[in-house]
C-alpha positions in Angstrom: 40.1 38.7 140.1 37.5 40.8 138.7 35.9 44.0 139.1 32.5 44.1 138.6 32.0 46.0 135.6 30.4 43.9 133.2 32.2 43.9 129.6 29.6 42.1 127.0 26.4 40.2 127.3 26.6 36.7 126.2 24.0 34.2 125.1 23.6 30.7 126.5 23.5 28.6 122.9 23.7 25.6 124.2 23.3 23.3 127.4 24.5 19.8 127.6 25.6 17.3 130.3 23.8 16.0 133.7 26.7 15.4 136.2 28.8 17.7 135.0 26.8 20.8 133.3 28.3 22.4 129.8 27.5 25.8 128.5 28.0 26.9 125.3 28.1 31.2 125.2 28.4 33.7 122.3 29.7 36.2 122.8 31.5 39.1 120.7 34.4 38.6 122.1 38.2 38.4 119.4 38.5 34.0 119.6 41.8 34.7 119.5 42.0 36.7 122.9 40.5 34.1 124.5 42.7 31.2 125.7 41.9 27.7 127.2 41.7 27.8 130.6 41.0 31.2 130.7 39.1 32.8 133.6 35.4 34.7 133.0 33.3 35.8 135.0 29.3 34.8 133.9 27.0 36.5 136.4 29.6 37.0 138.7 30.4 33.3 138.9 34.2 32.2 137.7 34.5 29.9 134.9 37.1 28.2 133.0 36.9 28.3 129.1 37.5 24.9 127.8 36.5 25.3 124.2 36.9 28.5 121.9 35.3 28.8 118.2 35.6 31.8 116.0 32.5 32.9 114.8 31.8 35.4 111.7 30.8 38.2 114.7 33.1 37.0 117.7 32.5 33.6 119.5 31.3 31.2 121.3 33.0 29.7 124.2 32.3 26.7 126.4 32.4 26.1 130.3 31.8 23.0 132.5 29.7 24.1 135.7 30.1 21.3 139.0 26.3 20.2 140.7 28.0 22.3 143.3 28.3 25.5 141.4 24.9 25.0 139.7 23.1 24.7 143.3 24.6 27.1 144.8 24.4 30.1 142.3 21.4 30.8 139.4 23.4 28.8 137.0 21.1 25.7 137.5 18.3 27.8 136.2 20.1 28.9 132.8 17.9 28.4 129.8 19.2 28.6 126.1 19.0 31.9 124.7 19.2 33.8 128.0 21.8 36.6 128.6 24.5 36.7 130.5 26.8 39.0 132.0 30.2 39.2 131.5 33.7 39.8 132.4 36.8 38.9 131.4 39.5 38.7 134.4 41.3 42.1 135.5 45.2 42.2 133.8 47.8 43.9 135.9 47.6 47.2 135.2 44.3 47.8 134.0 42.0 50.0 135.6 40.2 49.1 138.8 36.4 50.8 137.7 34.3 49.0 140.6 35.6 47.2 143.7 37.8 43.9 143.7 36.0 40.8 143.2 36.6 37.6 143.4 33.6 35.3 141.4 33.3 33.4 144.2 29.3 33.3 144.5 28.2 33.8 148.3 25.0 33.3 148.1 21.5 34.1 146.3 19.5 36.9 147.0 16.1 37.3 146.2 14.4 40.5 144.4 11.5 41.5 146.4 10.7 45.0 145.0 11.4 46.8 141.7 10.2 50.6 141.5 11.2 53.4 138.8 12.4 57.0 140.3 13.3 59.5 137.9 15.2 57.7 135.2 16.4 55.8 138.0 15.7 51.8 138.6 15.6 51.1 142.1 15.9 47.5 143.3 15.0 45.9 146.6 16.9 42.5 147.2 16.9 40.1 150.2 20.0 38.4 150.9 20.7 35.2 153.2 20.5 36.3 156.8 23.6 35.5 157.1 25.0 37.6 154.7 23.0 40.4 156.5 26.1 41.8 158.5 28.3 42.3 155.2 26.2 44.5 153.7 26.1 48.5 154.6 25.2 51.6 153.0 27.2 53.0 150.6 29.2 49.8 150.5 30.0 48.0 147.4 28.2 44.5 146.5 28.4 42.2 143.3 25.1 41.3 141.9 24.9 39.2 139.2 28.6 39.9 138.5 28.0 43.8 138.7 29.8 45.9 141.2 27.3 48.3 142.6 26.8 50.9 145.4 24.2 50.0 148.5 21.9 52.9 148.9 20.0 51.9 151.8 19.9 48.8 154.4 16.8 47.7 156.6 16.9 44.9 158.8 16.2 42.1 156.0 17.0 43.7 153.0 19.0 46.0 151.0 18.5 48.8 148.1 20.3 49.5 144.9 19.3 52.1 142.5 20.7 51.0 138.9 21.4 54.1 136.0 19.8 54.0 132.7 23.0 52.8 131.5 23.7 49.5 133.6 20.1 48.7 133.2 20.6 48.6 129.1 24.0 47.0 128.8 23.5 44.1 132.1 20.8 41.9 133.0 19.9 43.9 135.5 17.2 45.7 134.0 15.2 42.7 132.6 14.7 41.1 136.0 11.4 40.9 137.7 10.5 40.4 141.4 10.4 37.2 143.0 14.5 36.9 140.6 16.6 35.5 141.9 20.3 37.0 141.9 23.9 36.0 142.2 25.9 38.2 145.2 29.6 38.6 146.6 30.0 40.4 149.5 32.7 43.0 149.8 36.2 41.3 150.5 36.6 44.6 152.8 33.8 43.9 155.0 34.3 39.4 155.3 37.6 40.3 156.2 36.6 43.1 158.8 33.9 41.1 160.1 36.5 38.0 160.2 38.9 40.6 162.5 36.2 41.6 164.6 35.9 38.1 166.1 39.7 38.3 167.6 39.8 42.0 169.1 40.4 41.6 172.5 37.1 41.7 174.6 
């Protein structure tokens, strides 16, 4: 489990593979903190470490990505040298800063408008219709691995207005319109929408 708040950006260093894709990240991440088989989250997608090496400023780390994964999420687009976000997997007892998350990618939303209010960033993202009924106002929503607030809903899309500070330390506030991003829905809201379709009629 995760929670959305992204730790470190990485950098893709290397990409190898067809079938099955490897990535090779840096990252300043302690080698030795970082065991195989691990579980990180890299733009809100889960992925297993299978190779650590200590670097002079933290790491690099690699992960295997299935045809399945890469279609499904942005990973299939990954270039060397692009950033990533982040996040190591939540320990017992740490602090819960966003909403629970699972980096289980549900589907790709699209950015269709990007405007600046204030200091503000505000972003306007289409998700698959069928995600449509998961997503409410003043929920919570993973994008690109970052647990943020919905701050408005229309029929086919959504807005999220992104601080100063998420902007600088995410990917967030590189991305232009026509992006495509990595979402999770709320666990709250599949499984209320799951209930809704047993209450008694």
């Amino acid at each position: 489990m995760f929670t959305g708040i992204v730790t470190e950006k990485g950098r893709i260093r290397a990409i190898s593979g067809d079938g099955v894709r490897r990535f090779e990240i840096e990252a300043p991440y302690d080698a030795d903190t970082i065991a195989l088989g691990a579980s990180i989250a890299h733009a809100g997608a889960c992925l297993t470490v299978v190779e650590v090496v200590a670097m002079p400023e933290g790491c690099w780390f690699a992960v295997e990505v299935s045809p399945e994964t890469l279609r499904l999420t942005t990973l299939g687009n990954w270039q060397v040298g692009d950033p990533v976000n982040l996040e190591r997997a939540l320990a017992i007892g740490e602090e819960l800063g966003g909403h629970l998350v699972t980096g289980h990618v549900d589907g790709l939303g699209e950015l269709i408008d990007l405007r600046e209010e204030g200091e503000w960033l505000v972003l306007s993202v289409r998700p698959p219709s069928d995600l449509n009924r998961f997503i409410a106002r003043k929920g919570s929503i993973t994008v690109d691995g970052v647990s943020l607030t919905v701050n408005a809903v229309t029929r086919d899309s959504f807005d999220l207005m992104i601080i100063p500070h998420t902007a600088e330390v995410t990917t967030l506030g590189a991305l232009q319109v026509g992006a495509h991003v990595n979402l999770e829905v709320d666990l709250m809201a599949r499984y209320a929408a799951r209930l809704s379709e047993f209450s008694p009629t």
